[in-house]
C-alpha positions in Angstrom: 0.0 0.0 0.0 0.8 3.5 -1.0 2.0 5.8 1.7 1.3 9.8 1.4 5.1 10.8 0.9 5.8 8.6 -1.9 3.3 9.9 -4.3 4.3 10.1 -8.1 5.2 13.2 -8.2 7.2 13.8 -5.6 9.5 11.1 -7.1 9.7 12.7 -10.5 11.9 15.4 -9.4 14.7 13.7 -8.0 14.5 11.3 -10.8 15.2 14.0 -13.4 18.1 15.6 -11.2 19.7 12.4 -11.2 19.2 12.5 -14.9 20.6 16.2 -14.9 23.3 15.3 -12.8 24.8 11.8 -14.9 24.5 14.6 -17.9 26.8 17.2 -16.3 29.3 14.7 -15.2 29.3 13.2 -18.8 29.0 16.2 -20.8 30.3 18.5 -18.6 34.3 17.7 -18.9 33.7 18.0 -22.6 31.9 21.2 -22.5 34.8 22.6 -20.5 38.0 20.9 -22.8 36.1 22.9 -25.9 35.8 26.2 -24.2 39.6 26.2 -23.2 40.8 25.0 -26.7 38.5 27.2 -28.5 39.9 30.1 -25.8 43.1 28.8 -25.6 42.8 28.9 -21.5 44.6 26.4 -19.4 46.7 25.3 -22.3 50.3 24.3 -21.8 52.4 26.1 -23.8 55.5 24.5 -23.0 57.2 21.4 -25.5 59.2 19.1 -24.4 61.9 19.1 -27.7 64.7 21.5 -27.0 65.5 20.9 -31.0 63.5 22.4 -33.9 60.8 19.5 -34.3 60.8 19.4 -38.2 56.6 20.6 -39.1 56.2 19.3 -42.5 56.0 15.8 -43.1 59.4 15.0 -45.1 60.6 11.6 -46.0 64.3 11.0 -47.2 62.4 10.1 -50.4 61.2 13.2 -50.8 65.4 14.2 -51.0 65.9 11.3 -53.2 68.2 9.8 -50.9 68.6 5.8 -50.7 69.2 4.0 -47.2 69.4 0.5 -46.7 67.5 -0.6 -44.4 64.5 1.7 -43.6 61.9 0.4 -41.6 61.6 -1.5 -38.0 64.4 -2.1 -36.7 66.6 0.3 -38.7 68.7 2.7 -36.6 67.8 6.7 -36.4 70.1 8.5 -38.1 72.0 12.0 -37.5 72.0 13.7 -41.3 73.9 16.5 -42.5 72.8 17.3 -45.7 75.0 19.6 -48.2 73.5 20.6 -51.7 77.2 22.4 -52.1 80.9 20.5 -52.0 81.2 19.5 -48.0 83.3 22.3 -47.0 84.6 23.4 -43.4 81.1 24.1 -42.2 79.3 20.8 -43.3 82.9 19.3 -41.5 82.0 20.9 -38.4 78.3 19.5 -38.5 79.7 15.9 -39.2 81.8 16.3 -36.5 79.1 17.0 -34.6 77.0 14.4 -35.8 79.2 11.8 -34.7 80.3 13.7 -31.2 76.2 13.1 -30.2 76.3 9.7 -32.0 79.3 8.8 -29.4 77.2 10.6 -26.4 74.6 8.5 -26.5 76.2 5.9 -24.9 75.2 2.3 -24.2 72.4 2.6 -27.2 74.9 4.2 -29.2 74.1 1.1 -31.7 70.9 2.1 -32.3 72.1 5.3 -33.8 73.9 5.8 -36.9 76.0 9.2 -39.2 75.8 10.1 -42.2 76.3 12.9 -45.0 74.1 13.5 -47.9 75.6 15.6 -50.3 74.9 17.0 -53.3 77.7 16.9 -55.4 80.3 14.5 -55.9 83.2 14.5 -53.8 86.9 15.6 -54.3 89.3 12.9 -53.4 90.7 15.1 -51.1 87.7 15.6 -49.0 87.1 12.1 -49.2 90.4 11.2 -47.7 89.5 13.9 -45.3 86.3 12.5 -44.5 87.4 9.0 -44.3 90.7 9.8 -41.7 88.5 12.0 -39.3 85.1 9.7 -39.5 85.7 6.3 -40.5 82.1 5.2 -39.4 80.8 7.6 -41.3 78.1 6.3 -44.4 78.2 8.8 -47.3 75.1 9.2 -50.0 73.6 11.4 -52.5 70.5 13.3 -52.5 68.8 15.5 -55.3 69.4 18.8 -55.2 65.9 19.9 -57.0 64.0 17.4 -55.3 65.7 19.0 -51.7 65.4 22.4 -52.8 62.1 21.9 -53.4 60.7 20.2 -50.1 62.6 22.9 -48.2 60.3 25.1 -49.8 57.6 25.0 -46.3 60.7 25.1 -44.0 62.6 28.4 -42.3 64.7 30.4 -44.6 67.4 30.0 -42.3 67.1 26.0 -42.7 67.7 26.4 -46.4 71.0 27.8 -46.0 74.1 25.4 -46.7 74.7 22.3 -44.4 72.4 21.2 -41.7 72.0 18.4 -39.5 68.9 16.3 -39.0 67.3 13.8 -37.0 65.7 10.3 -39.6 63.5 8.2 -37.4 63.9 4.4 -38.5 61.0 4.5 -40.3 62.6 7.5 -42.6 61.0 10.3 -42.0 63.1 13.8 -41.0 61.8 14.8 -37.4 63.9 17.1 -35.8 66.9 20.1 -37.3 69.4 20.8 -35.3 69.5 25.0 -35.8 72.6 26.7 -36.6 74.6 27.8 -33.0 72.2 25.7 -31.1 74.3 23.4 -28.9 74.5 20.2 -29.8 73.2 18.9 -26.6 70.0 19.8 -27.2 69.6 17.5 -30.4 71.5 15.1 -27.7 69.3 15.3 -25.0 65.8 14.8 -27.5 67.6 11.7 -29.1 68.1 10.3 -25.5 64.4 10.7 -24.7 63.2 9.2 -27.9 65.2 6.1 -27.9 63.7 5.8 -24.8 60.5 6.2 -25.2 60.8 4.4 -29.0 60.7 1.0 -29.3 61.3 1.3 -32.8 65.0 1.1 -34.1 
């Protein structure tokens, strides 16, 4: 039997606030996450690559550039790339290359070298080359086909040597900008191998 107090609609409301509140906590989060992307309120602004993280999506295919093997298990790469003859500057960014190469220690394995340059070497700088970095791999790219994906990069990226970061899988993540220290390129290749569990 029926008491007074438990009449329909007495019931009703706190039916439909339990309904209004299950709502708010579903919706509610969402509602808030749109209004501070739309606002840009409460968004971190901070990144956690001290290297330039490369934008565009560019493959080493797009540079024309062949490496053997690409894919899991391949190694990331350090890449200095010189359209021009590999002259004291590109030198200096090889040298670097290999100096973070060597700092990365134990997985030092996993990382590999190399120059891409545009133009044929003299015999000179290949001696050169081969007496101060005998680890180091050598191959071409295309100097159109480079030119021309470097189009949606800096200005200042599109000037003479620089030195890149190839994930395994190929693609060019991270430029290591002129006068930056090396370290940071170091320290972002430290975290990523150890995060990565690819190459």
């Amino acid at each position: 039997m029926m008491s007074m107090t438990d009449s329909p609609s007495n019931s009703r409301p706190r039916g439909q606030l339990k309904l209004l509140a299950i709502c708010a906590v579903v919706f509610g989060p969402i509602l808030v996450a749109g209004l501070m992307a739309h606002f840009n309120i409460g968004i971190p602004q901070t990144q956690s690559n001290k290297s330039d993280l490369v934008g565009a999506e560019i493959q080493l295919d797009d540079w024309q550039v062949v490496l053997d093997p690409v894919g899991y298990g391949a190694p990331w790469r350090l890449l200095v790339t010189s359209p021009e003859a590999c002259a004291e500057a590109c030198l200096q960014l090889v040298h670097e290359a290999r100096q973070i190469n060597v700092a990365v220690g134990r997985e030092a394995d996993r990382v590999e070298h190399l120059l891409a340059s545009g133009v044929a070497l003299s015999s000179s700088q290949q001696d050169t080359l081969e007496a101060r970095f005998p680890r180091l791999q050598q191959v071409t790219l295309s100097v159109p086909a480079y030119h021309s994906s470097m189009q949606q990069l800096p200005a200042s990226w599109q000037q003479g040597p620089q030195l890149w970061l190839v994930d395994p899988l190929g693609r060019v993540v991270l430029h290591q900008s002129a006068g930056a220290p090396g370290k940071n390129l170091l320290d972002d290749l430290k975290r990523l191998l150890k995060l990565s569990k690819v190459g």
